[in-house]
C-alpha positions as a Markdown table, in Angstrom:
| # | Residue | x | y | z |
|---|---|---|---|---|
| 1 | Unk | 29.1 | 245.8 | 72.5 |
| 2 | Unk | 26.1 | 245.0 | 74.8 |
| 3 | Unk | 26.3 | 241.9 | 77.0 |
| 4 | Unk | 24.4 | 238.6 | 76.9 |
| 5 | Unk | 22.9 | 237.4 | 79.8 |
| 6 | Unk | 22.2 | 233.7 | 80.9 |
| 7 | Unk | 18.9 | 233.1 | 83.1 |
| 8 | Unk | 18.8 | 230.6 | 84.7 |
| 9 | Unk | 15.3 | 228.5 | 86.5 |
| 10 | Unk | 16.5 | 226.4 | 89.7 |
| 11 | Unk | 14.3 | 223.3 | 89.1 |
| 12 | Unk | 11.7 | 221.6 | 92.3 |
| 13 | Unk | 14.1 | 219.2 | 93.1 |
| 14 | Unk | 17.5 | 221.0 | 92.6 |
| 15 | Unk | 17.6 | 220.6 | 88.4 |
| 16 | Unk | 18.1 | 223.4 | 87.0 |
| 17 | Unk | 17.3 | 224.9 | 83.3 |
| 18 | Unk | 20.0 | 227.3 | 82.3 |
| 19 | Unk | 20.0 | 229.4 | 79.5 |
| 20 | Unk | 22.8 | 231.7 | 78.6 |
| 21 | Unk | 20.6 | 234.6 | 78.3 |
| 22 | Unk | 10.3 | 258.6 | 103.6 |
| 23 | Unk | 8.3 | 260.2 | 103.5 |
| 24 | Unk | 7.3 | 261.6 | 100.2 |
| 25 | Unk | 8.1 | 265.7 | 99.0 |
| 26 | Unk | 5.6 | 267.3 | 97.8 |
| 27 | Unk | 6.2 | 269.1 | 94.8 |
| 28 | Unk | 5.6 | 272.5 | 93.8 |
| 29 | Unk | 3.1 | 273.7 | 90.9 |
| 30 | Unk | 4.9 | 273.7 | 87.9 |
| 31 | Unk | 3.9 | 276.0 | 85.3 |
| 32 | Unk | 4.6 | 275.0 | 81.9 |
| 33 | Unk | 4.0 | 276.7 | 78.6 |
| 34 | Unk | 1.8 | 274.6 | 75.9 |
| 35 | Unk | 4.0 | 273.2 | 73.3 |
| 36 | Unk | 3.7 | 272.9 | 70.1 |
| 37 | Unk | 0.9 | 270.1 | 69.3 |
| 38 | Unk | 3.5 | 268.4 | 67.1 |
| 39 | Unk | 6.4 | 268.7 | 68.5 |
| 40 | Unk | 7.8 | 265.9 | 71.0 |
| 41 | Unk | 8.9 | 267.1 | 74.7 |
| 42 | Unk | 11.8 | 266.0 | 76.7 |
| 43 | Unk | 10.9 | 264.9 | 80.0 |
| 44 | Unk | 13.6 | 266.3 | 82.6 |
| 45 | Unk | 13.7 | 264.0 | 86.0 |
| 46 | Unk | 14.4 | 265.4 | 89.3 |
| 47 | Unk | 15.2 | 263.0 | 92.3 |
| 48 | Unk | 14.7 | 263.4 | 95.7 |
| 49 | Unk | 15.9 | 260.7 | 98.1 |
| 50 | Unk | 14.2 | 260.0 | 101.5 |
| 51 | Unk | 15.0 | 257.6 | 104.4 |
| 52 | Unk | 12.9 | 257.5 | 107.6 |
| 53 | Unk | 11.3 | 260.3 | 106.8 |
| 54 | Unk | 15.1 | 262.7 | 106.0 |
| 55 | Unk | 16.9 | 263.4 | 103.3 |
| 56 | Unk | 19.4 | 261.0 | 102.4 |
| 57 | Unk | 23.1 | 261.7 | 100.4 |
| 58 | Unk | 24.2 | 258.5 | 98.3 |
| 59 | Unk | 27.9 | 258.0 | 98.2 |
| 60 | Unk | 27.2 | 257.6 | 94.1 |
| 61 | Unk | 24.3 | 258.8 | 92.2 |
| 62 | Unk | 23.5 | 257.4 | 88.7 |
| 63 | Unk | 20.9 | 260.6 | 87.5 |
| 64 | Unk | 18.2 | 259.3 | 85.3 |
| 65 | Unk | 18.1 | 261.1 | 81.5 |
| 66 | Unk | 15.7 | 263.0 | 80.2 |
| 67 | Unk | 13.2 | 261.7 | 78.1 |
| 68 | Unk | 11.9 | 262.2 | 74.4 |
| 69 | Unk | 7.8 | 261.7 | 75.0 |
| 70 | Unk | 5.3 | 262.3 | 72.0 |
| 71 | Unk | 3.5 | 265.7 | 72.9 |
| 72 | Unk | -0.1 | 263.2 | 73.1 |
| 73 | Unk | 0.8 | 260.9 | 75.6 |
| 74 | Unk | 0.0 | 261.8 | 79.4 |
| 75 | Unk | 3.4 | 262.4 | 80.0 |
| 76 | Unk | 2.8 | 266.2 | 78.4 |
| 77 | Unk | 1.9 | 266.9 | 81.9 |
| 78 | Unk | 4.1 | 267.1 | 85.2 |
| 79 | Unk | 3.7 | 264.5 | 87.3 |
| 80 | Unk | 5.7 | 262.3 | 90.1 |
| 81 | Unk | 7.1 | 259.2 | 90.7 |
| 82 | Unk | 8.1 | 257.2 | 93.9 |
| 83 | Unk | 10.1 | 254.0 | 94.0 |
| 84 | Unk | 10.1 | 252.8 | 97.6 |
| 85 | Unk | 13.2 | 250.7 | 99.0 |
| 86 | Unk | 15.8 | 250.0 | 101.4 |
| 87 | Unk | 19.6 | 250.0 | 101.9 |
| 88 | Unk | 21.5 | 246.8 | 103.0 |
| 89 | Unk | 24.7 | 247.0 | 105.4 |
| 90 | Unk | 26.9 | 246.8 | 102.2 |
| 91 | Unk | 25.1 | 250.1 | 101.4 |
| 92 | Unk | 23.2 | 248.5 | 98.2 |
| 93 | Unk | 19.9 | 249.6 | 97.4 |
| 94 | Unk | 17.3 | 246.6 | 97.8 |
| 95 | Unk | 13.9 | 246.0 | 97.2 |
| 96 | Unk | 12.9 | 248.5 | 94.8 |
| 97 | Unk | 9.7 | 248.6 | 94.1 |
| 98 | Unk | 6.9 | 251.3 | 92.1 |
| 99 | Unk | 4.9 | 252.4 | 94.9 |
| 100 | Unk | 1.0 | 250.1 | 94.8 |
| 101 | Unk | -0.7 | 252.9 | 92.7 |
| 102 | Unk | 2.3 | 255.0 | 91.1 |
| 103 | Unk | 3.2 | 255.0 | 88.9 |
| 104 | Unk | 0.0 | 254.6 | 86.0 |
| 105 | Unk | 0.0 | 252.0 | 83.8 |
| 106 | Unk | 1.4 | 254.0 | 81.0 |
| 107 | Unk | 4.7 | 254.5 | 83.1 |
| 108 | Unk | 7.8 | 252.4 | 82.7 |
| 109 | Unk | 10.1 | 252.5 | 85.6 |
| 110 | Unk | 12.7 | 250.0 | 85.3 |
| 111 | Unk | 15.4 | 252.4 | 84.4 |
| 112 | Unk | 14.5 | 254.5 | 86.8 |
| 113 | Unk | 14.9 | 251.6 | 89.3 |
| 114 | Unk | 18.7 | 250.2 | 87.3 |
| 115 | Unk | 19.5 | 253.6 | 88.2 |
| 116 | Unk | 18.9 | 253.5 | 91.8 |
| 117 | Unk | 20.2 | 249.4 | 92.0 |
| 118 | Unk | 23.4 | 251.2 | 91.3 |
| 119 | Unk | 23.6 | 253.8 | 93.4 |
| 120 | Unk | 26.0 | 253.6 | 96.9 |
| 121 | Unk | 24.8 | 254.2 | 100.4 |
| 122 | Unk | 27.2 | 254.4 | 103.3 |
| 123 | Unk | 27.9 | 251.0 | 104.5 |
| 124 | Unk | 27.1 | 249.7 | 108.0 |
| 125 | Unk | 24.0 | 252.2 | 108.2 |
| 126 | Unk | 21.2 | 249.3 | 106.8 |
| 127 | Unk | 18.0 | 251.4 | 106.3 |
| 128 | Unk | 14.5 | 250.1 | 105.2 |
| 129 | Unk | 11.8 | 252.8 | 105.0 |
| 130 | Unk | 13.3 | 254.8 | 101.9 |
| 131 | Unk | 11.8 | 256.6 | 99.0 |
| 132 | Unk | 13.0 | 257.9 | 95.8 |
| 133 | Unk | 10.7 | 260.6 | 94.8 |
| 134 | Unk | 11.3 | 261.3 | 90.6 |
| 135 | Unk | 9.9 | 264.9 | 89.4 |
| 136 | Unk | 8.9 | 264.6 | 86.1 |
| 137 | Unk | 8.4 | 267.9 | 84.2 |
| 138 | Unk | 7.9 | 268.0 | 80.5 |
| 139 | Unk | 9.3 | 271.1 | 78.3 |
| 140 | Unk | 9.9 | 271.8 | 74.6 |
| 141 | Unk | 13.0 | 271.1 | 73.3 |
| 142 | Unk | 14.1 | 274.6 | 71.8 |
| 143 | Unk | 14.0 | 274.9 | 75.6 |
| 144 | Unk | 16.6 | 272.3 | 77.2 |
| 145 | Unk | 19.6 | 272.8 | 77.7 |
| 146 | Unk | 22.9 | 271.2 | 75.3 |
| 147 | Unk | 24.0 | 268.6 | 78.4 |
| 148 | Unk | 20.3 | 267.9 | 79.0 |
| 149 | Unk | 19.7 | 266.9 | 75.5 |
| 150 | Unk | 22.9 | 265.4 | 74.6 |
| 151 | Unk | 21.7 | 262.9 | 77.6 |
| 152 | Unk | 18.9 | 262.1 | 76.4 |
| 153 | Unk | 20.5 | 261.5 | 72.9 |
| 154 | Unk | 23.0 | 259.5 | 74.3 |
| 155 | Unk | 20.5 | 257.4 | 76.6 |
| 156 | Unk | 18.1 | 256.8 | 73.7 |
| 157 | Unk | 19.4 | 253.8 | 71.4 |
| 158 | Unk | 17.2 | 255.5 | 68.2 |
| 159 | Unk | 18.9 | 258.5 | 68.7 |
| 160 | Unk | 16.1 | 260.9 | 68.2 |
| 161 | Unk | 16.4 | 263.1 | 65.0 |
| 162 | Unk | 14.5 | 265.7 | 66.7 |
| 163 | Unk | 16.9 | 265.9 | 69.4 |
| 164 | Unk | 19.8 | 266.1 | 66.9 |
| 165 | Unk | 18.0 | 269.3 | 65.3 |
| 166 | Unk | 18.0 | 270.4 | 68.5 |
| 167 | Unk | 21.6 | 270.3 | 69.4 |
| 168 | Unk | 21.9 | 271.5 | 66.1 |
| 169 | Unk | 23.8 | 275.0 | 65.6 |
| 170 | Unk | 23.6 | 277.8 | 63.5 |
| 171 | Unk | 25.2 | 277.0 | 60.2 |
| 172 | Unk | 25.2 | 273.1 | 61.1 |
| 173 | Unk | 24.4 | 270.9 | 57.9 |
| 174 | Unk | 25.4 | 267.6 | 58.5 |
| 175 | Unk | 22.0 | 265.5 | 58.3 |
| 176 | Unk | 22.1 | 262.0 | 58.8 |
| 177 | Unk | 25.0 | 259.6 | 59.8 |
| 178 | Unk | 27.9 | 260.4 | 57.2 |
| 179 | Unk | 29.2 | 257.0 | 55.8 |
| 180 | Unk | 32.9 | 256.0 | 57.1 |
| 181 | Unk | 35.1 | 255.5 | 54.9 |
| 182 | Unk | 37.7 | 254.3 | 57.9 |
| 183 | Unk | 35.6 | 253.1 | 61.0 |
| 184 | Unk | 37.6 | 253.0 | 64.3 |
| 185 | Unk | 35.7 | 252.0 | 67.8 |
| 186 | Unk | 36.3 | 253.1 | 71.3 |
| 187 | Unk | 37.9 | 251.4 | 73.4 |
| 188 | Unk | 35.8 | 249.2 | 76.0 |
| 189 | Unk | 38.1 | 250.1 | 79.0 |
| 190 | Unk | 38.4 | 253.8 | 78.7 |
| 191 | Unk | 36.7 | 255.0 | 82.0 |
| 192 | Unk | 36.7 | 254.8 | 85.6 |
| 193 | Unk | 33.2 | 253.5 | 86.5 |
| 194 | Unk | 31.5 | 252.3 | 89.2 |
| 195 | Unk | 30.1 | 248.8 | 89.0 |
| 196 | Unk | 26.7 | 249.2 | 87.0 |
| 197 | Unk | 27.6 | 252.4 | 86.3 |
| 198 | Unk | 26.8 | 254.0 | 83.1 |
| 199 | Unk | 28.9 | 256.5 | 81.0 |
| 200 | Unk | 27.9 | 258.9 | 78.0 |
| 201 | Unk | 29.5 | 260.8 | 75.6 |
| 202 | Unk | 28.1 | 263.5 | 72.5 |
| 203 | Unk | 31.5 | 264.2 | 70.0 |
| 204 | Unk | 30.8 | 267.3 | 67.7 |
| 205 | Unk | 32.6 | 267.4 | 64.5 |
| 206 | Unk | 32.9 | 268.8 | 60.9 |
| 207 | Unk | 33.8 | 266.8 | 57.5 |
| 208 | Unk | 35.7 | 268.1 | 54.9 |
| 209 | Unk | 35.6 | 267.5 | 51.1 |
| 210 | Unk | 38.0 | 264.9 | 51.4 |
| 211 | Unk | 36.5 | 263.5 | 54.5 |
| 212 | Unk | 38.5 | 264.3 | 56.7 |
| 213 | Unk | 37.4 | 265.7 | 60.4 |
| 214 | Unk | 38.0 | 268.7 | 62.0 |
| 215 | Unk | 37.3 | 270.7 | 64.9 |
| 216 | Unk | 36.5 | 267.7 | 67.1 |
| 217 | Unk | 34.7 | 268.5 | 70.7 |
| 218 | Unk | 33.3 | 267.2 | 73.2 |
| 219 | Unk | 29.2 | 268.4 | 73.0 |
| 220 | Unk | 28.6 | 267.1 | 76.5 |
| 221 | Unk | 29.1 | 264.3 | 78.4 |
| 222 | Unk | 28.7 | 262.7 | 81.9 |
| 223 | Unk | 31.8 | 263.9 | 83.0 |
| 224 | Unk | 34.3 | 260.9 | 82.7 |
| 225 | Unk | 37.3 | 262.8 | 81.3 |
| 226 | Unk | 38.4 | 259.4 | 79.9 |
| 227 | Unk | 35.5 | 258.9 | 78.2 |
| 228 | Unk | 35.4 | 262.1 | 76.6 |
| 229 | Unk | 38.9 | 261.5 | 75.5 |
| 230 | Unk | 38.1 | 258.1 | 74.1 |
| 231 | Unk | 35.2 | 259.1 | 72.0 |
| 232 | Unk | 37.2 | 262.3 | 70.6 |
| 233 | Unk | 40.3 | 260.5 | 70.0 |
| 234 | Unk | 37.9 | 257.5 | 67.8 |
| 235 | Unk | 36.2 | 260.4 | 65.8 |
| 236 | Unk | 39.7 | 262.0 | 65.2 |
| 237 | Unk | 40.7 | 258.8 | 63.8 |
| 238 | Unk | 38.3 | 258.1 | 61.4 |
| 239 | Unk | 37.7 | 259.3 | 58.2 |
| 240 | Unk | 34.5 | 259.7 | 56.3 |
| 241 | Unk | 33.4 | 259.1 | 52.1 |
| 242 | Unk | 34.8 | 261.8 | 50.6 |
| 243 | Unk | 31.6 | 263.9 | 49.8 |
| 244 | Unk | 30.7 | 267.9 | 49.9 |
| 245 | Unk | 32.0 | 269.2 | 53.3 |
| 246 | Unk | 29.7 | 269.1 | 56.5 |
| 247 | Unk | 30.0 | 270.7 | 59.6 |
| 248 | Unk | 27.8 | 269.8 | 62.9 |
| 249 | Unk | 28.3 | 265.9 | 62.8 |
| 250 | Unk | 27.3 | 264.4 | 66.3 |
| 251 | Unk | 27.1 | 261.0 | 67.7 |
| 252 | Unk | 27.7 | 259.4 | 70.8 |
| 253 | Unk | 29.0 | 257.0 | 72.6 |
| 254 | Unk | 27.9 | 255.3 | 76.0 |
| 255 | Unk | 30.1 | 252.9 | 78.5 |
| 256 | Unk | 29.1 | 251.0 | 81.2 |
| 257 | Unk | 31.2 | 249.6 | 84.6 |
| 258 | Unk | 31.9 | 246.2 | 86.0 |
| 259 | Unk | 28.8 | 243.9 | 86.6 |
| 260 | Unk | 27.3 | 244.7 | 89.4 |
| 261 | Unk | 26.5 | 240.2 | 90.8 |
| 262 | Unk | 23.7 | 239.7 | 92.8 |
| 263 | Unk | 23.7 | 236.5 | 95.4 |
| 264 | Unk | 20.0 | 234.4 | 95.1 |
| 265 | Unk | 18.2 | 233.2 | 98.3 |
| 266 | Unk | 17.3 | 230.2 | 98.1 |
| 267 | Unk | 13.4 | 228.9 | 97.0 |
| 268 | Unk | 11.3 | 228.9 | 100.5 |
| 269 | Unk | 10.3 | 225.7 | 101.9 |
| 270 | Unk | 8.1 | 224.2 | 104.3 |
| 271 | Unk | 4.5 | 225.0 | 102.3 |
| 272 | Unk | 1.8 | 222.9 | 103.6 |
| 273 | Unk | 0.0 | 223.5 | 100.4 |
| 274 | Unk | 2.1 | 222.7 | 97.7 |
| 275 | Unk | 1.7 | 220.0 | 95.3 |
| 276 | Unk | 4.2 | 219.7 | 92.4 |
| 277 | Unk | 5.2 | 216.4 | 91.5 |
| 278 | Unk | 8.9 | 216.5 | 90.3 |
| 279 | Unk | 7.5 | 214.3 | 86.9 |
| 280 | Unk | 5.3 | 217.1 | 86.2 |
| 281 | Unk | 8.1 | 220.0 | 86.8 |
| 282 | Unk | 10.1 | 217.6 | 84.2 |
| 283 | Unk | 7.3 | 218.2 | 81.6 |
| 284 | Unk | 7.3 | 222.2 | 81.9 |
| 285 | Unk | 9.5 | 224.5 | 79.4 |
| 286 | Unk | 9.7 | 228.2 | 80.9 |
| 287 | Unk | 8.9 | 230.7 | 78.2 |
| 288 | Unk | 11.4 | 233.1 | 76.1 |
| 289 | Unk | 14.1 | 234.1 | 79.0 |
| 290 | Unk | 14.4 | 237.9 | 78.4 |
| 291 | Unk | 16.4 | 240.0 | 80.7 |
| 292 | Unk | 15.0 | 243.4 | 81.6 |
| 293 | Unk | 17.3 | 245.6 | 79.2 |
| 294 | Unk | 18.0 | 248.7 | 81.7 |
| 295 | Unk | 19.6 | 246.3 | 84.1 |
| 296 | Unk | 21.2 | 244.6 | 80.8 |
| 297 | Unk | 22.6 | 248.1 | 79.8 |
| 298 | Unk | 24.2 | 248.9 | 83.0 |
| 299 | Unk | 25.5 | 244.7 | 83.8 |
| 300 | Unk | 23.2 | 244.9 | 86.8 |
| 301 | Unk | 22.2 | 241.1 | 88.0 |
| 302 | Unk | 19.5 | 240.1 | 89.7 |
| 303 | Unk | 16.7 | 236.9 | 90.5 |
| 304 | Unk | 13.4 | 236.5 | 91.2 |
| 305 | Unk | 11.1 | 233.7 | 93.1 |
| 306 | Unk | 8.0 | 232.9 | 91.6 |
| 307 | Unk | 5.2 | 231.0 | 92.8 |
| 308 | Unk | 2.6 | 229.2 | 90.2 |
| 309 | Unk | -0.1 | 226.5 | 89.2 |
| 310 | Unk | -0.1 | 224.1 | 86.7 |
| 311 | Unk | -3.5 | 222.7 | 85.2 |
| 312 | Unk | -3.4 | 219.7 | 83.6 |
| 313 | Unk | -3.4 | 220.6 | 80.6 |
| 314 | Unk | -0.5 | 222.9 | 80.8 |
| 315 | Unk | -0.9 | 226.2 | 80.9 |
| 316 | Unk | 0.5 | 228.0 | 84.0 |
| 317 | Unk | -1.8 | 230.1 | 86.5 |
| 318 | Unk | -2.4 | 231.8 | 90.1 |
| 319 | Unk | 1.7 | 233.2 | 89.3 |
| 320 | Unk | 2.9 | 235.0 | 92.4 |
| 321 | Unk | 6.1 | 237.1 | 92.7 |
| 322 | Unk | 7.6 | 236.2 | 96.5 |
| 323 | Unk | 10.6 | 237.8 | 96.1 |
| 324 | Unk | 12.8 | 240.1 | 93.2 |
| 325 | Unk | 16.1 | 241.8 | 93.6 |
| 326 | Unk | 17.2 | 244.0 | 93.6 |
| 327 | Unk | 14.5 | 245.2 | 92.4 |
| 328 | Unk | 10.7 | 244.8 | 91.0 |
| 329 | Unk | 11.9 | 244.4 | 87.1 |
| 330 | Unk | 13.6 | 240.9 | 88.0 |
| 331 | Unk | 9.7 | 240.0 | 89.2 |
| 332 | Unk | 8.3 | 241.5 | 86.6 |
| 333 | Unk | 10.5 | 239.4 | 83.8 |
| 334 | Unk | 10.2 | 236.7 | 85.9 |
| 335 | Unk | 7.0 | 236.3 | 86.2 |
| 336 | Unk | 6.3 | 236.7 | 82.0 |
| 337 | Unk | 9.0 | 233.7 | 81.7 |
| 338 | Unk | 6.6 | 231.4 | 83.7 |
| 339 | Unk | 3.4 | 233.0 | 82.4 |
| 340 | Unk | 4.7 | 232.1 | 78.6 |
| 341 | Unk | 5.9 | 228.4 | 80.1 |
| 342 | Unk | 4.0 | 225.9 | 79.0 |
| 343 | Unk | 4.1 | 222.1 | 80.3 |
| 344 | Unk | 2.6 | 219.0 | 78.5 |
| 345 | Unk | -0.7 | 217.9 | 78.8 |
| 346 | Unk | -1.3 | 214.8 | 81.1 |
| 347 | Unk | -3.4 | 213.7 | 84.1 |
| 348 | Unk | -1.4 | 215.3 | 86.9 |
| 349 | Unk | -1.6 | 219.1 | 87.9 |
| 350 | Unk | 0.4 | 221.2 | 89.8 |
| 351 | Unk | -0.3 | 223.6 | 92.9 |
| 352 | Unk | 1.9 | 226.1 | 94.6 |
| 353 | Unk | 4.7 | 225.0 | 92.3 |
| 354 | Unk | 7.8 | 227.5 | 92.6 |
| 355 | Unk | 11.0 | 228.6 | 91.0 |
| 356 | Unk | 13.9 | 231.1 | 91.6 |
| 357 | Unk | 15.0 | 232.5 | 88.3 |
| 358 | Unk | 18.6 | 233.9 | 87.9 |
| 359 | Unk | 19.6 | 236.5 | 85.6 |
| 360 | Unk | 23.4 | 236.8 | 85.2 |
| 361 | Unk | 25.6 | 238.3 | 83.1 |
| 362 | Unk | 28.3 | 236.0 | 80.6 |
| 363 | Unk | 31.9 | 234.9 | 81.9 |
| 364 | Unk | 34.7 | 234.9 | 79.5 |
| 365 | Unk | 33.9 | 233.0 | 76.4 |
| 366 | Unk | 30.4 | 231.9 | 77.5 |
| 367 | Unk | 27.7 | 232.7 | 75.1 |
| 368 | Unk | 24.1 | 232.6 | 75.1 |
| 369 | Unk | 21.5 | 230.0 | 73.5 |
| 370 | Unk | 18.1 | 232.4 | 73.5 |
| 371 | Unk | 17.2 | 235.4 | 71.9 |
């Protein structure tokens, strides 16, 4: 069950509005054979990791799936990616950030950069000219590998049909997602993860006539035995509508670890040029609190402090990002909450007003209010 998250906006004058809510490798030419004009291409991604200018080992890696692109976008070429950051004493990865002109516009990073907010460093060893350097390298699907595509089934919530074709074997006939007749669910502890650590796991099965299954396996996974044995054990369990027999059923199942908390700085003080009467601060409503999903899917929390105007007639302007961790996303969210904000009209504006957004995850029985 995914999480909820509660963001919450620290107020001018301590009121707050909560809402449960290296240097760079240079790659090699890649040669890659034109696909077919209408069939998608998974996007395998490479990292390289680079501090000061050497390679870097992380104590834990969290590899980044492949992707399923559409064979027209940009992305049918090769291409790379740097995120730029640094490495606290604790050994956390901080201040992630898209380098200033990669990646294009088309490009989303932000799971790129969850996956490196929860990678581990060695502690003690604080570094802060680092690069993560993301090969990307398009190829047709009859051409990945089963663990390859089984990730980036498992990582893609739609769970592409063209990817299940592909995973498909000879003889396989199960189309579709059979109907249960019996449903049982996975347990939400099986695993031993790190904290915003993600799990995955692709169960291959048959159906017989009277729904039974057979034959259960483990297609491919990310390697947590547990896991594996979870998501077999569920499928073993369960029976299906009793219907012509089918062999080839897949699905999959993903886990992630503990929340991974993040500790805001406080708003900065001491601007000579800021004017935001606290009246005027009581007037504004931030906009829809969304929380960036990659972080959401792997209980990664972060904040933000933004910087903004408010013209007298409400609408919010000249918004500034000062500060995001762990990484850019938390800006990037942050600053659409204030942009959608709105305040109501009246004689007074504000300048330089500012705000430190918090994006947590739920405790216990605490539930959200917003979307």
């Amino acid at each position: 069950m995914p999480r909820h998250f509660i963001a919450a906006i620290c107020g001018l004058a301590g009121a707050s509005l909560s809402v449960v809510a290296a240097a760079q490798d240079r790659p090699s030419p890649v040669i890659i054979p034109a696909p077919n004009a209408s069939s998608p291409l998974l996007l395998v991604r490479d990292v390289s990791l680079r501090c000061d200018g050497r390679r870097i080992e992380p104590l834990h890696a969290e590899p980044l799936p492949p992707r399923v692109v559409a064979p027209a976008t940009p992305e049918r070429e090769p291409s790379t990616l740097v995120l730029r950051f640094s490495v606290d004493d604790e050994g956390r990865a901080r201040s992630i950030r898209p380098t200033p002109t990669n990646p294009p516009r088309f490009v989303v990073t932000d799971d790129a950069q969850a996956s490196l907010a929860a990678y581990r460093f060695a502690s003690g060893e604080a570094r802060s000219d680092c690069a993560m350097t993301i090969r990307q390298t398009p190829r047709p699907l009859d051409e990945a590998g089963t663990r390859a595509l089984a990730f980036a089934y498992a990582a893609d919530r739609a769970r592409p049909a063209a990817v299940a074709k592909a995973l498909a074997r000879e003889g396989d006939d199960c189309r579709g997602r059979p109907r249960p007749a019996v449903a049982v669910y996975p347990s939400p502890e099986a695993g031993r993860l790190a904290p915003g650590g993600l799990a995955w796991s692709v169960t291959r099965w048959n159906i017989g006539r009277d729904g039974r299954t057979s034959d259960v396996e483990t297609l491919a996974s990310s390697g947590d035995a547990e896991v594996d044995a979870e998501a077999r054990r569920v499928v073993v369990a369960s029976t299906f509508q009793p219907d012509a027999p089918r062999r080839g059923c897949i699905n999959a199942w993903t886990r992630q670890g503990e929340p991974l908390p993040d500790t805001p700085e406080p708003e900065p003080t001491g601007d000579p040029l800021k004017n935001c009467p606290a009246e005027l601060r009581a007037r504004f409503t931030p906009g829809r609190l969304t929380y960036p999903a990659a972080f959401r899917e792997r209980g990664i929390e972060g904040w933000a402090i933004v910087r903004y105007d408010i013209a007298s007639w409400g609408e919010t302007g000249a918004i500034e990002v000062l500060d995001a961790q762990p990484a850019a996303a938390f800006g990037d969210a942050a600053r659409n909450i204030i942009r959608s904000g709105r305040a109501t009209p009246g004689h007074v504006a504000g300048i330089r007003c500012t705000d430190r957004v918090i994006f947590r995850l739920p405790e216990g029985d605490e539930r959200p209010n917003a979307d």
